[in-house]
N, C-alpha and C positions, 0 to 999 in steps of 0.2 A: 266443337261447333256450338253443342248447346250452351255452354260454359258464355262465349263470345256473345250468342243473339240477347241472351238474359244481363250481359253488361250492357249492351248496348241499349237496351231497353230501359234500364236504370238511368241510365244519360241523358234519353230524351224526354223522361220525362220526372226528373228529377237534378236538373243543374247545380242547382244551388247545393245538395248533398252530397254529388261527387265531389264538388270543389273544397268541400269543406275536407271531407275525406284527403282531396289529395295535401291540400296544406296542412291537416294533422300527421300525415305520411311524410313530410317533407322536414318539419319542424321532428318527429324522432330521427330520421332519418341524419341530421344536423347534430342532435343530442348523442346520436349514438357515435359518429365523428369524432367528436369532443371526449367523450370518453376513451377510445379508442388509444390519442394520441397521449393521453393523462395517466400515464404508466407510475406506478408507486418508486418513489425516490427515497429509499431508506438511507439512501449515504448522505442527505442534507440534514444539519443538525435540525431534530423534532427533539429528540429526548438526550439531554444531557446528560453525561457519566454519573455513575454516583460515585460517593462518599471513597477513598482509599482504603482498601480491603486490609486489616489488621493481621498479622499472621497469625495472633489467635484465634480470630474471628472467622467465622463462616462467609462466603465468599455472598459476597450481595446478587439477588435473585437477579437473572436481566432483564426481568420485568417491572423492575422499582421503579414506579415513577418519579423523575426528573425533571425540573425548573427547565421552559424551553431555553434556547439561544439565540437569539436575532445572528444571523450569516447574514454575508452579500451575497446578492443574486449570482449564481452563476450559470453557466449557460449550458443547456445538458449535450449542444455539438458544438462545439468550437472548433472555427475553423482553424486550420493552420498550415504553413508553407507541409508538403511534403518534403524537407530538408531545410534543420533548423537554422536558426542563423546564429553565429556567435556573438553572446552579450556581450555589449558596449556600457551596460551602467548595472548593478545590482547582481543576482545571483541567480543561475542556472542548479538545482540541487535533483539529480538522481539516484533513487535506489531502485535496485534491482538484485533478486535473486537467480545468479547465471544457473542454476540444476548441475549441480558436482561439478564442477572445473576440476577436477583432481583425479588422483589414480585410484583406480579403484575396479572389484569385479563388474562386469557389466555384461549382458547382452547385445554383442553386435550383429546384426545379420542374420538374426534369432538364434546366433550358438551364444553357450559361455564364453568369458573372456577373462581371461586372470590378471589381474592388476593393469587395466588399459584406462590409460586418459582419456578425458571427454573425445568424442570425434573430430575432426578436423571441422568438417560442415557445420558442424552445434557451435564451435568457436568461433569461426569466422564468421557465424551470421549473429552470436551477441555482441562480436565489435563491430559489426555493420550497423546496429541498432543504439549502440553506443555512440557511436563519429555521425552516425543521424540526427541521435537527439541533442547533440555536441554539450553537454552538461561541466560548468567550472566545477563540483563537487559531484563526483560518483563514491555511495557506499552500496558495496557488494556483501554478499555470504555464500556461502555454498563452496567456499574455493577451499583448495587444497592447503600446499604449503607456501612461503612466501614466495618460493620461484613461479607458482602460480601465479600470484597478484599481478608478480614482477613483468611473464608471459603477456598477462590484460594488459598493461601499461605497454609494453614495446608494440605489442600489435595496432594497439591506438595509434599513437606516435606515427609507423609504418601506413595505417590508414588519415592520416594528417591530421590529428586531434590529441597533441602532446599533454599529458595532465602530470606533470614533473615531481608531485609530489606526493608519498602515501604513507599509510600505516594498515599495522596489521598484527593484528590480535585475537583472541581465541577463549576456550574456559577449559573443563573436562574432557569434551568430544576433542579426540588426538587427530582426526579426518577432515572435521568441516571448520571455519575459521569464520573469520569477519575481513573485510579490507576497503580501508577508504584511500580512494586516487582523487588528485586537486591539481587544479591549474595557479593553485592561489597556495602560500607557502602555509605552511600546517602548523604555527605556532607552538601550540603544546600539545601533551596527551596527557591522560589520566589514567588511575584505575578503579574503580570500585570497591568502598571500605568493604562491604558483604559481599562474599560470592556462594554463600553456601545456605541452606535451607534444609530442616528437617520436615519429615513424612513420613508419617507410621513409622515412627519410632526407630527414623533412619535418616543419617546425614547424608545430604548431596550436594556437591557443587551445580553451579549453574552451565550446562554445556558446552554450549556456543560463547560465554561469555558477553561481556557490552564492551563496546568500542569506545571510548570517549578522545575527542580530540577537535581541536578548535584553529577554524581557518580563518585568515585576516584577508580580507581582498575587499578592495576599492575603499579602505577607508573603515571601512567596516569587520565586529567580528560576530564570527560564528559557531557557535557551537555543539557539534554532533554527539549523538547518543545513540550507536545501533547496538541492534537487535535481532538475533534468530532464535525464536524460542521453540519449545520441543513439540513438535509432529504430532498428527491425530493418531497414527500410528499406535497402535495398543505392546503395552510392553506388559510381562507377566507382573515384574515387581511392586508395580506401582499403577495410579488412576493417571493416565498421560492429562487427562484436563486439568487434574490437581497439580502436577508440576507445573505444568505452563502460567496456572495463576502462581505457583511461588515463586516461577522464575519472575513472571510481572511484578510482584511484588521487591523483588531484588530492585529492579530498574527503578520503579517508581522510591523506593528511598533512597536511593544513588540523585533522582530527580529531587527531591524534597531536601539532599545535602546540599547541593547547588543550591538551590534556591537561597537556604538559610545563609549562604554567605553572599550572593547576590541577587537579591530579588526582582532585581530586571534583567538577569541574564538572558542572553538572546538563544533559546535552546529549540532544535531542530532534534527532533526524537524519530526514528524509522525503523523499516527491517520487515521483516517478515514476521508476522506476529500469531501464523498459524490457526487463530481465530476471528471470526467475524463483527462487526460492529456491536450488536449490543450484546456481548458476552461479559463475567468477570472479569477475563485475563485485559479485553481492552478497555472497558471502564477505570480497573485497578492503575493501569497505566496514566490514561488520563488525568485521574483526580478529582479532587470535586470539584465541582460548578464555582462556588462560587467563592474557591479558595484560590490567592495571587497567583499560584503554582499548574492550576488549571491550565493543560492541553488542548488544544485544538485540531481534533482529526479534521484534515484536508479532504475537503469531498470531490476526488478525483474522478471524471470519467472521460471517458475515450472519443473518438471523433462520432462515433454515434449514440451518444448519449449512455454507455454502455458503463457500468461502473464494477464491475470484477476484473480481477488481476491472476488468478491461478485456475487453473487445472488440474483436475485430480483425474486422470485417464481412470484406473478401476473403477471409482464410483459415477464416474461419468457425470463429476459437477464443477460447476465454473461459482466461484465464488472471490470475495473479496477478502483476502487477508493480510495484503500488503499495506501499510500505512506510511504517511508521515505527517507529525503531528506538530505544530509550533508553540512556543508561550506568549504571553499576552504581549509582551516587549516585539514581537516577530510578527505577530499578527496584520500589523497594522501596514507592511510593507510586503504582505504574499498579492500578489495580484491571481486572486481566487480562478478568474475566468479565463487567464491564461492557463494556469497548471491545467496537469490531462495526465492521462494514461495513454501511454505511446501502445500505440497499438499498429506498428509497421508488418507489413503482409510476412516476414517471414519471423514474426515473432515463435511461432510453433516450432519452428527449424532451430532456435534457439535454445528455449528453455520452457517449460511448463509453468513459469511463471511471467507477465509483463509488469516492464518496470512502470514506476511513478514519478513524475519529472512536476518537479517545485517552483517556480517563478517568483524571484524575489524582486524589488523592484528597487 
């Protein structure tokens, strides 16, 4: 009450000071609005890759400052049908890591489980999110053996989203694989002159292996390069961040061979890359700025402006580690503000990771 007679008092004989008061009130009030809605967008290029990491050399800090990149605007909600529509001109490109497709022990029901395939529910809800986002090129990891891939594909088909054509490739790890499914016929494959890399004084092959293989549809071709590299997962042998840059390093001269016989080849690089935007392992991949070979990570986000792709349940963190990157010959035909991160309600139900869907035009 005394609060209330002492404003009131202010008012009547002081107008001109409340008013000002309240228009200074009103103008932060508006400022702080504005900040609010101006969330830090680190997946739009500010700071370009550096330099390719030498396998002598020490791996470049990821703080090196970097030459900016002018991107096209892209839109941080885009809207889009709840069920996509099938392209009529250019390219749909999906990757996604399905979380084990394959046999393996597991936890069902909180008991053990000796050699049990993914659940029935976790697979039929990643080919529900698959014949959703209806994609002409899907590259997968995590799968088992080829009767797996084989599995994705016929359930597609069965859910009305035939993709007739695949491959399926692997490195070290006997468990987890690569596999790319296409609506568009798969021209060739390739393999990687280097698959091995030394570390403390110890030779290792590359995993997961790279996927290479080139699809022809509408006219056009295309050529993929995936990728599942090694897990934050701590292993006694070895520094796991150190591998995962020599696996990038693997990739990125497998990139740097292509190029040197075409320097316009049309290269679509993805996968799961286990690390975040400006780390070694994703700059190493990229390349440098302002070499012809230069990558372009796709700044994907979700219908809410949202731009992370996995889950890490124990640490209880949502980050972005899933990419796909293009070369300057590609660039010029990704329609930036279409691509997204499919973010369908039972992505959870699926996998610990959402996929990344490419838009070519």
């Amino acid at each position: 009450m005394i609060r209330r007679n002492l404003t009131h008092r202010r008012v009547t004989k002081a107008p001109e000071r409340s008013g000002a008061v309240l228009c200074a009130l009103l103008a932060l009030l508006l400022v702080s609005c504005d900040r609010k809605e101006a969330t830090p967008d680190w997946d739009r290029p500010g700071e370009a890759p550096a330099a390719t990491v030498e396998e002598a050399s020490p791996a470049a800090p990821a703080d090196q400052p970097t030459p900016a990149e002018p991107e096209p605007a892209v839109s941080p909600a885009p809207e889009r049908p709840a069920t996509a529509k099938p392209s009529e001109a250019g390219l749909r490109v999906m990757a996604y890591n399905v979380e084990n497709w394959l046999t393996m022990d597991r936890y069902i029901d909180n008991k053990p489980v000796k050699q049990a395939p993914k659940p029935q529910h976790e697979r039929d809800n990643v080919v529900r999110i698959i014949a959703n986002q209806k994609p002409d090129v899907l590259g997968v990891c995590e799968i088992g053996q080829a009767s797996d891939l084989a599995e994705i594909q016929e359930s597609l088909e069965t859910a009305g989203w035939r993709m007739a054509h695949s491959h399926y490739t692997g490195g070290s790890d006997e468990v987890r694989h690569l596999g790319l499914l296409s609506r568009f016929p798969i021209t060739s494959t390739a393999k990687p002159a280097e698959t091995e890399f030394k570390l403390q004084g110890h030779t290792y092959s590359i995993n997961r292996g790279i996927l290479d293989a080139t699809v022809e549809a509408r006219g056009k071709s295309y050529r993929f390069l995936g990728v599942h590299l090694k897990s934050k997962r701590e292993v006694p042998e070895f520094d796991q961040e150190e591998m995962r840059v020599s696996e990038a390093r693997l990739l990125r001269r497998h990139v740097d061979s292509i190029f040197e016989t075409d320097p316009d080849a049309r290269l679509v690089v993805y996968g799961d890359f286990n690390d975040t935007r400006p780390t070694s392992t994703v700059k190493t991949i990229t390349g440098s700025y302002n070499s012809p070979g230069y990558l372009t990570a796709v700044p994907f986000k979700d219908s809410r402006g949202e731009a992370w792709t996995h889950y890490w349940r124990p640490h209880d963190i949502y980050s972005r580690i899933d990419f796909l990157m293009v070369s300057r010959s590609l660039r010029q035909e990704l329609d930036f503000k279409a691509s997204h991160i499919a973010d369908d309600p039972q992505w959870f139900e699926a996998s610990d990771h959402r996929p990344v869907v490419a838009i070519f035009r």
